[in-house]
C-alpha positions in Angstrom: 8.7 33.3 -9.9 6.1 31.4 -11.5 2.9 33.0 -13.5 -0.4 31.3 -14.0 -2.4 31.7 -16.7 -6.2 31.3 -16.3 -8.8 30.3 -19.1 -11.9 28.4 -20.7 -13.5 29.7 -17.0 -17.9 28.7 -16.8 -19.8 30.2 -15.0 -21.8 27.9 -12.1 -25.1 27.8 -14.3 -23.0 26.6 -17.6 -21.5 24.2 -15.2 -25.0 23.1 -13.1 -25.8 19.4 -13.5 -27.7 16.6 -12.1 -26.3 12.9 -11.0 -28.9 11.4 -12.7 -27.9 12.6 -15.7 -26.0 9.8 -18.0 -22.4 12.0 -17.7 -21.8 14.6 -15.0 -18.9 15.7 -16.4 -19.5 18.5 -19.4 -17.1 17.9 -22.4 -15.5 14.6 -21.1 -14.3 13.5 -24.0 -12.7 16.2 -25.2 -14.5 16.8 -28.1 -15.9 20.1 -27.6 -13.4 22.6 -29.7 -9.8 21.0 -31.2 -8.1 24.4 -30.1 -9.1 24.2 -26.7 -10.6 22.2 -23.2 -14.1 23.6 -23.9 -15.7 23.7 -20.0 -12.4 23.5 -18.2 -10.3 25.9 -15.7 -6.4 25.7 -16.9 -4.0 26.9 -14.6 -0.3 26.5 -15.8 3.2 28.0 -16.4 2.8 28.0 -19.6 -0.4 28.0 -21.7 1.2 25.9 -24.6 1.7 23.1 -21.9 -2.3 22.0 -22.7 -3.8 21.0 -26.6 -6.5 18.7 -27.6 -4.6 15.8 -29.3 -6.1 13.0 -31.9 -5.9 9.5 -31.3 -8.5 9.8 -28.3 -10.0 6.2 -26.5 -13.4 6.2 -26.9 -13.5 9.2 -29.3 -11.3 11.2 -32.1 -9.4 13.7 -29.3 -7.9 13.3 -25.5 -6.2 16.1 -23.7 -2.2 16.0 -23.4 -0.2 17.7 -21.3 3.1 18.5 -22.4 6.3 20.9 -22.9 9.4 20.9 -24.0 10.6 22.7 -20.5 9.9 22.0 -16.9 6.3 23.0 -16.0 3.3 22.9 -14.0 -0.3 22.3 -14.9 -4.1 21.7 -13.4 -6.8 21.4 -15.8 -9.8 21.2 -14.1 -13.7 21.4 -14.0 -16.1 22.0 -10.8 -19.1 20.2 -10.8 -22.7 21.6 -9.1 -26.1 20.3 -8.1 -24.7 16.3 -7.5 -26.7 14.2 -4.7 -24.5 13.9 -1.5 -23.1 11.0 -1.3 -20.0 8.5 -2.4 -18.7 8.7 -5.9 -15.5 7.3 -7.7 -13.9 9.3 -10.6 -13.2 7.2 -13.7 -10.9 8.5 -17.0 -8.6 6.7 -19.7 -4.7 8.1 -19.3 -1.6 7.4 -21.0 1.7 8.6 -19.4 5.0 9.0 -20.5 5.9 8.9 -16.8 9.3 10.9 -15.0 7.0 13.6 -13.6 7.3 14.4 -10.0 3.7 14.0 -9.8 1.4 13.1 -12.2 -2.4 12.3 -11.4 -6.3 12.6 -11.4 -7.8 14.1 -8.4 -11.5 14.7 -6.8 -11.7 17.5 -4.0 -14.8 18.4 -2.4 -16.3 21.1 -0.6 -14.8 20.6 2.4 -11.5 20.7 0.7 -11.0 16.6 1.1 -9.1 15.8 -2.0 -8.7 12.0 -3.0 -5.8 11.5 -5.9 -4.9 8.3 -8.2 -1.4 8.8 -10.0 -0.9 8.1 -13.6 1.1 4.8 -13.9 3.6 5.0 -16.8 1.5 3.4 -20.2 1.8 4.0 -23.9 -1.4 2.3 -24.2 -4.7 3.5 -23.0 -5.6 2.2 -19.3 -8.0 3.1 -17.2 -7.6 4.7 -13.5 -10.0 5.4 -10.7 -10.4 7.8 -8.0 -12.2 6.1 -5.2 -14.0 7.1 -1.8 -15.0 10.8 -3.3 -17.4 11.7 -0.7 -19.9 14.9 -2.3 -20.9 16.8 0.3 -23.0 20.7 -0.5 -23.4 19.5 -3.7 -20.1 20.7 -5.4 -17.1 18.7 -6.4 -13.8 19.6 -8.4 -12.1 16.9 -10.4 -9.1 17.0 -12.4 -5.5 16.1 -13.4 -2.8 17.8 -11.7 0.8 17.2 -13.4 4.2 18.7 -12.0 6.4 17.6 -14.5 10.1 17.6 -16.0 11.1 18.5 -19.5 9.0 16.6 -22.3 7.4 14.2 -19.8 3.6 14.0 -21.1 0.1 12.4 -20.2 -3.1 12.2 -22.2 -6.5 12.0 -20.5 -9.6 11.0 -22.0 -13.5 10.0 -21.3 -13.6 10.8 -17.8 -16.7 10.1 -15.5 -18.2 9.9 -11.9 -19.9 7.3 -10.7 -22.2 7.3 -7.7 -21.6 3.5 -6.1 -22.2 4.5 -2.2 -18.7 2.7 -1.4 -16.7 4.0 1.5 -12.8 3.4 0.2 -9.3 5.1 2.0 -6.5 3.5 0.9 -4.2 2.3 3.3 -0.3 2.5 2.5 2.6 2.5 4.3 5.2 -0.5 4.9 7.3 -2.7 7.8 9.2 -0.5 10.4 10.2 -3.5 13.2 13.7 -2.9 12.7 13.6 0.9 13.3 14.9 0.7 16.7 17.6 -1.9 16.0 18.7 0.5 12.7 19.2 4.0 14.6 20.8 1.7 17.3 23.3 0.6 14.9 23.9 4.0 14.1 21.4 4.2 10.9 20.3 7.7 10.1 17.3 9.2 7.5 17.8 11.9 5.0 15.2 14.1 2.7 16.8 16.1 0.4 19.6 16.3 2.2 18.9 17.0 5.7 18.7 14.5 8.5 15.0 13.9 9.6 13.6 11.3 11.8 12.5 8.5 9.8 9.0 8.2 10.7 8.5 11.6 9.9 9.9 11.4 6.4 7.4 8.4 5.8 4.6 10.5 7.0 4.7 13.1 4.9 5.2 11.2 1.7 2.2 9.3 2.2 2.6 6.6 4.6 -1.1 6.2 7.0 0.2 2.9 8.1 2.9 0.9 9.8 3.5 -3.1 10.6 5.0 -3.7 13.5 5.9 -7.7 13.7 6.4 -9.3 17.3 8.3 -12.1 18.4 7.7 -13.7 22.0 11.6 -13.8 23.4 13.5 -13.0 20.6 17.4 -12.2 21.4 17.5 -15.0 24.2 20.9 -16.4 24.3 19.9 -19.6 26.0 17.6 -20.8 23.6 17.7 -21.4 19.6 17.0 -20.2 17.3 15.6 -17.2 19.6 19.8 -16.3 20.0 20.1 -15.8 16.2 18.3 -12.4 17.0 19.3 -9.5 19.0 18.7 -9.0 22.2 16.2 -6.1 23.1 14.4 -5.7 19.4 11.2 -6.7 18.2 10.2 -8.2 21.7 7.0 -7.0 23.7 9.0 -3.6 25.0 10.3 -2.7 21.8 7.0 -2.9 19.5 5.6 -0.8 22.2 7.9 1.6 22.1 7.7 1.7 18.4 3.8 1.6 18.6 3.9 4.6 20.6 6.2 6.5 17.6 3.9 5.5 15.2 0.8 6.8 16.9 2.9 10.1 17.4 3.5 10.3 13.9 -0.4 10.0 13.4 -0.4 6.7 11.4 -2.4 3.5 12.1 -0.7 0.3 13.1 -1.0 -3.5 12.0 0.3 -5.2 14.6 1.7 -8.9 13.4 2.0 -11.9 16.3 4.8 -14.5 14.6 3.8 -16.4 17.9 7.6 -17.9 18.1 11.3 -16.5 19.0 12.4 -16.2 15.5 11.3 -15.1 12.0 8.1 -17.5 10.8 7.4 -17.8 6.9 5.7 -20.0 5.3 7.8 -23.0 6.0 9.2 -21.9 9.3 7.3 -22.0 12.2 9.2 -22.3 15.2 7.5 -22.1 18.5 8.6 -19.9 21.0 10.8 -21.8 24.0 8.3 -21.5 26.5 5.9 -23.3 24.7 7.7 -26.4 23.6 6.1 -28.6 25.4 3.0 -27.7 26.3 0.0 -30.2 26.1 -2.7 -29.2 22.8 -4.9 -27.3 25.2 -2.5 -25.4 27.1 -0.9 -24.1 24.1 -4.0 -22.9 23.3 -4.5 -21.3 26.5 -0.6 -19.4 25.8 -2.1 -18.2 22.2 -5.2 -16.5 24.1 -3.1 -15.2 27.1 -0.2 -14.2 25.0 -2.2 -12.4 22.5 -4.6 -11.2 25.1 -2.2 -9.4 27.5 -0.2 -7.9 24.5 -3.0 -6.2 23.5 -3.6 -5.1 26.8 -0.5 -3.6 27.0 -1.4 -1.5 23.5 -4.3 -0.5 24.9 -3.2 0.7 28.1 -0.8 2.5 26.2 -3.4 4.3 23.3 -2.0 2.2 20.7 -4.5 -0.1 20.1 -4.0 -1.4 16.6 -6.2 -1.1 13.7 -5.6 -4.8 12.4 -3.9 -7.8 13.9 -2.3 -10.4 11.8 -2.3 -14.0 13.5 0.9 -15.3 12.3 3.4 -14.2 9.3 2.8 -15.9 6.0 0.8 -19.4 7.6 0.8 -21.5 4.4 1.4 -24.4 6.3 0.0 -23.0 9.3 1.3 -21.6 12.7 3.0 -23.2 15.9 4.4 -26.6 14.5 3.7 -29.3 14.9 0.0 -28.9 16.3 -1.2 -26.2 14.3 0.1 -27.8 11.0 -1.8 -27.6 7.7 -2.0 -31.2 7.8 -4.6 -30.9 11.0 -6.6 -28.1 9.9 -9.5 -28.5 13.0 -6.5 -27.8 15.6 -5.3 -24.8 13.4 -8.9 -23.2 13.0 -8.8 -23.5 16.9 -5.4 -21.9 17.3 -6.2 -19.0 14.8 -9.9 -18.4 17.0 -7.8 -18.4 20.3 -6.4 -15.3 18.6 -9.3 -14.1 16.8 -10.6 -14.1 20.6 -8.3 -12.6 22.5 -8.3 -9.6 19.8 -11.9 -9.3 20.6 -12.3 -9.2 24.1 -9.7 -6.1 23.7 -10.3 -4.6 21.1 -13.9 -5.6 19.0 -13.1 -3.1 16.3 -10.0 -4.2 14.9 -9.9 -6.6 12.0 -8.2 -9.7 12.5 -5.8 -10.8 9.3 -5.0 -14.2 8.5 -2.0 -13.8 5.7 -0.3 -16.1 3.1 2.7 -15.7 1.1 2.1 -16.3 -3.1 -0.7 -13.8 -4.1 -2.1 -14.4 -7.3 -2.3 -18.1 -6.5 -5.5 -18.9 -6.9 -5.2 -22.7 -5.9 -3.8 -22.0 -2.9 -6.2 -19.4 -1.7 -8.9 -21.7 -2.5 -7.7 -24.5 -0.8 -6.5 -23.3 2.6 -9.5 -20.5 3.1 -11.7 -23.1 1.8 -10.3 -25.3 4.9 -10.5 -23.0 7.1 -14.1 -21.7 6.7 -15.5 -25.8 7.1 -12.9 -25.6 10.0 -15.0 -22.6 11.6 -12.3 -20.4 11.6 -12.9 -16.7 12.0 -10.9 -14.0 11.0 -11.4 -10.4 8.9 -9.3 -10.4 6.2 -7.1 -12.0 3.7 -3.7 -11.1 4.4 -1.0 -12.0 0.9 2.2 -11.2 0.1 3.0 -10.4 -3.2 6.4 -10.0 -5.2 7.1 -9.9 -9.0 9.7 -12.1 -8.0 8.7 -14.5 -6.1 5.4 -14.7 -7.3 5.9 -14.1 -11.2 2.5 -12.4 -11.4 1.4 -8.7 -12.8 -0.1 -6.6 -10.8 -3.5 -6.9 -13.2 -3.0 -10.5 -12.5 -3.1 -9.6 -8.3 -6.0 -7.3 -9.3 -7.7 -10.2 -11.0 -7.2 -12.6 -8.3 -8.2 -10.3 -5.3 -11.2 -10.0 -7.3 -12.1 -13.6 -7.8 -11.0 -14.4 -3.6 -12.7 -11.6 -2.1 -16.0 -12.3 -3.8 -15.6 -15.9 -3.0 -15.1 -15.8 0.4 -17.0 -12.5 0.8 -13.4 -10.8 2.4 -11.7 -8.1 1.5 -7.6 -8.3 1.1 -4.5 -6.5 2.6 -1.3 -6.9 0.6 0.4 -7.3 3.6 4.1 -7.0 1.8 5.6 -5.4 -1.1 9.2 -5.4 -2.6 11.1 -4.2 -5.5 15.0 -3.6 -6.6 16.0 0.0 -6.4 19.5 -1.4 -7.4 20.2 -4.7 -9.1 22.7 -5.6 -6.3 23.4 -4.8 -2.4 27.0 -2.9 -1.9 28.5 -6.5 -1.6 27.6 -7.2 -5.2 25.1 -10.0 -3.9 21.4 -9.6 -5.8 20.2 -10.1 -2.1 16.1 -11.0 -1.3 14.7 -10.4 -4.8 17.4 -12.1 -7.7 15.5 -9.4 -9.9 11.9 -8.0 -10.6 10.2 -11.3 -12.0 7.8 -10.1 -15.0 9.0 -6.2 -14.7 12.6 -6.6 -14.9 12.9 -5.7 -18.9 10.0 -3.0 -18.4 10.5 -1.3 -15.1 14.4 -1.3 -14.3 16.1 -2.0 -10.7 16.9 2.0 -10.4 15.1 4.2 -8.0 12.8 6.0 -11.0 12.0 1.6 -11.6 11.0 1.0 -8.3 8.4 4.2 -8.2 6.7 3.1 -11.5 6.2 -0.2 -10.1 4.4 1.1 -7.4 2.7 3.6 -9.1 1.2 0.7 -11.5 0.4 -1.2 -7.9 -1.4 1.5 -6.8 -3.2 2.3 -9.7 -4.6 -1.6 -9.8 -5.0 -2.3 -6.1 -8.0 1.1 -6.7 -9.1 -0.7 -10.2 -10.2 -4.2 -8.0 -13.8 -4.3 -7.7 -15.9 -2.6 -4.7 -12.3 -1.7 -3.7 -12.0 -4.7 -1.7 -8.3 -4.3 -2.1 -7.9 -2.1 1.1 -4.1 -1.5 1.6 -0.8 -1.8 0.8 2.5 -2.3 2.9 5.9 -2.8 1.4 9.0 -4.4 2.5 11.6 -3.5 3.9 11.3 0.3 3.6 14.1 0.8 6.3 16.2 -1.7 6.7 18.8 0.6 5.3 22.5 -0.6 4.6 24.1 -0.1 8.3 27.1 -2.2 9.6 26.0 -5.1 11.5 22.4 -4.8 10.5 21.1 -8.4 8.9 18.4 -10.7 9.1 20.0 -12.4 11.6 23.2 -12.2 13.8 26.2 -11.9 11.7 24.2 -12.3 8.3 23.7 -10.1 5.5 21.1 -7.2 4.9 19.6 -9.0 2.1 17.1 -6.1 1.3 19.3 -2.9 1.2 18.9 -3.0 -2.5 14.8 -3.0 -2.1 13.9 -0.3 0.5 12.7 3.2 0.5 16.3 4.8 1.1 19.4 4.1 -0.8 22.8 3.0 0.6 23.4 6.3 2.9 19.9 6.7 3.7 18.3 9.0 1.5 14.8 8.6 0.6 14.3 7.5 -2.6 12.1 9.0 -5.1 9.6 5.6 -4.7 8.0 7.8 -2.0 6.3 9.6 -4.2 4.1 7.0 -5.5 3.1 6.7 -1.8 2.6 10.8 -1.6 0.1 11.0 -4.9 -1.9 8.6 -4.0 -4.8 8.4 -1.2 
């Protein structure tokens, strides 16, 4: 049984403020009384869990959080008289990381909490709590920590800002091959008891899934459309899984690859029935395709929140017309799309997605053709991986904040992967060879692959005006399961990279997902 101790409790006039004033937040800095968190509510298993440490970042103290035994602590402060409206919560951590859950949280009146987690730092670096809407006046902000044994955190200068911007992060990851998986006989665990999948990603976090879709994949007349099963990932199959996902009470981003076969950003196949088709009549197939599939999601209630007009277009979609090398006929391709969308569905936000995040060449190029190409679309769709793209995620955070302001658009990292294990069962390094610039900081083990994502997280919120809205990571279950690969009678290349280990048990990764909204 666990006992809670209470202390350092104001009373509402101590604690009445104004959001005009310079700092809402009374004793911020921690500088009020070395014994004790002057103006804050403790409740913990232990009281010797919270002290007023030196060494703080702006000023002489910071609050830590630590014990040499398991424990459980929120230090917090509740805030009165603020102007209704949107605010985000700004502080200076350092974490020691290994806690089940360890981060700085905003709830309102109406009970609405938003949370940031703590990424793992031994130097100070800031986090943010965005889309804190204040409603009655009152607001609660703290840090929350549920750790193990000696894991600590320190917390200093912590403010609210009032900047009016709307922000829910969007999270969640790739579940095409769900069907195929359980079809092979692949089953989902949580702490040890057999759960259906979609419901374990729901309740660690997940608001979002991708659902990519192939024209005729499986066809055994035609190549490369018979290098994929027969009955998966084709029109019936997405909305069947469609339908799961809006059961499960999560959004969709549905993804047309406009082909048979998997598209990347040197593959572009297109699909069998539109080989030879004249320019114009393959643009007519792009609006009626995309058109009548969305039909069929609407008819259906599953009308998706975003639509991505290819997979990873770098050198465009539909080769060879819609080539990079022609970039009026691939502006003309994408706004067939674009259209069709529409005339279904006006409020969902049409993605146009590259591979390579964080190159900054790239994005200005090929955006910058598009726009004097009169292309229309929503949002920047990138893919980024340590690996392949050798970049930080302050370097993605930096980059997302020089593209969005440029072409006034805000970005969806569209895929995500890192190592849980250095090597698939086979030995084989499979997709990712290792973790690119994390591999000697954050190692291929499961504990690794959270404090990746909890860093992710943590700068995808920092990016300015929040115009990083989302997250989706890949493959989160395309779990090790005989005869499942990325193509007939190949490998599963990213066993070592999802959200389950080897027997399909989730992995502790999900929590970064869970603590943060």
């Amino acid at each position: 049984m666990i006992s809670f101790v209470l202390m350092t409790v104001c009373s509402k006039e101590e604690r009445s403020i104004s959001s005009t004033d310079k700092n809402l937040i009374m004793n911020n800095g921690f500088e009020a009384d070395k014994a004790k968190p002057v103006n804050w509510d403790v409740v913990t298993t232990n009281v010797n869990t919270v002290r007023i440490q030196e060494g703080g970042y702006f000023s002489s103290n910071c609050l830590e959080l630590k014990y040499h035994s398991p424990y459980e602590i929120t230090v917090s402060q509740m805030l009165f008289g603020i102007d209704e409206g949107i605010y985000s919560l700004h502080a200076w951590v350092k974490n020691s990381g290994g806690q089940k859950a360890c981060y700085l949280f905003a709830r309102n009146n109406d009970g609405v909490e938003k949370i940031t987690s703590l990424p793992v730092t031994e130097k100070w670096t800031q986090v943010i709590v965005r889309g804190i809407d204040v409603v009655h006046g009152q607001l609660t902000i703290g840090i929350y920590s549920n750790a193990n044994a000696n894991n600590w955190c320190r917390l200093d200068e912590i403010n609210i800002v009032k900047d009016d911007h709307p922000y829910s992060l969007l999270k969640g990851g790739d579940i095409s091959e769900l069907n195929y998986v359980e079809s092979k006989g692949g089953k989902f665990y949580e702490n040890g008891h057999e759960k259906d999948c979609l419901d374990i990603l729901k309740n660690n976090g997940f608001n979002i899934v991708r659902l990519r879709l192939y024209n005729d994949p499986g066809n055994p007349n035609y190549s490369p459309s018979n290098k994929l099963p027969t009955g998966f990932q084709n029109p019936s199959d997405i909305l069947n899984l469609a339908k799961r996902a809006k059961n499960a009470g999560m959004k969709i981003l549905l993804t047309f690859h406009y082909s048979d076969y998997w598209t990347n950003a040197s593959i572009q196949y297109k699909p069998h029935e539109w080989e030879n088709l004249t320019y114009d009549d393959l643009k007519n197939a792009v609006y009626n395709f995309t058109y009548d599939f969305m039909m069929k999601m609407k008819d259906q209630g599953t009308i998706p929140q975003f639509v991505a007009l290819g997979n990873e277009t770098d050198c465009g979609i539909l080769f060879p017309d819609g080539s990079y090398q022609n970039f009026a006929k691939l502006a003309e391709l994408y706004n067939q799309g674009y259209n069709a969308v529409k005339a279904v569905s006006p409020d969902s936000k049409v993605i146009i997605h590259l591979s390579d995040a964080g190159n900054q060449t790239k994005y200005d190029w090929y955006f910058g053709e598009l726009n004097r190409s009169g292309a229309r679309y929503d949002i920047i769709g990138a893919s980024y991986y340590p690996f392949w793209t050798k970049k930080t995620t302050t370097e993605i955070r930096e980059w997302a904040n020089y593209v969005s302001t440029k072409f006034n658009k805000d970005i969806f990292i569209l895929e995500t992967g890192y190592n849980w294990n250095p090597t698939l069962p086979s030995g084989y390094s499979g997709q990712l060879s290792n973790n690119g610039p994390y591999e000697n900081i954050y190692p291929s083990t499961p504990l690794g692959q959270k404090n990746f994502l909890l860093e992710l997280f943590s700068e995808i919120k920092k990016a300015q005006n929040g115009c990083i809205v989302g997250c989706l990571y890949w493959d989160p279950i395309m779990i090790e399961v005989p005869g499942i690969g990325w193509e007939l009678g190949a490998p599963n290349v990213v066993s070592n990279s999802t959200l389950f280990d080897f027997s399909g048990n989730s992995l502790e990764a999900l929590d970064a997902f869970e603590y943060n909204n």
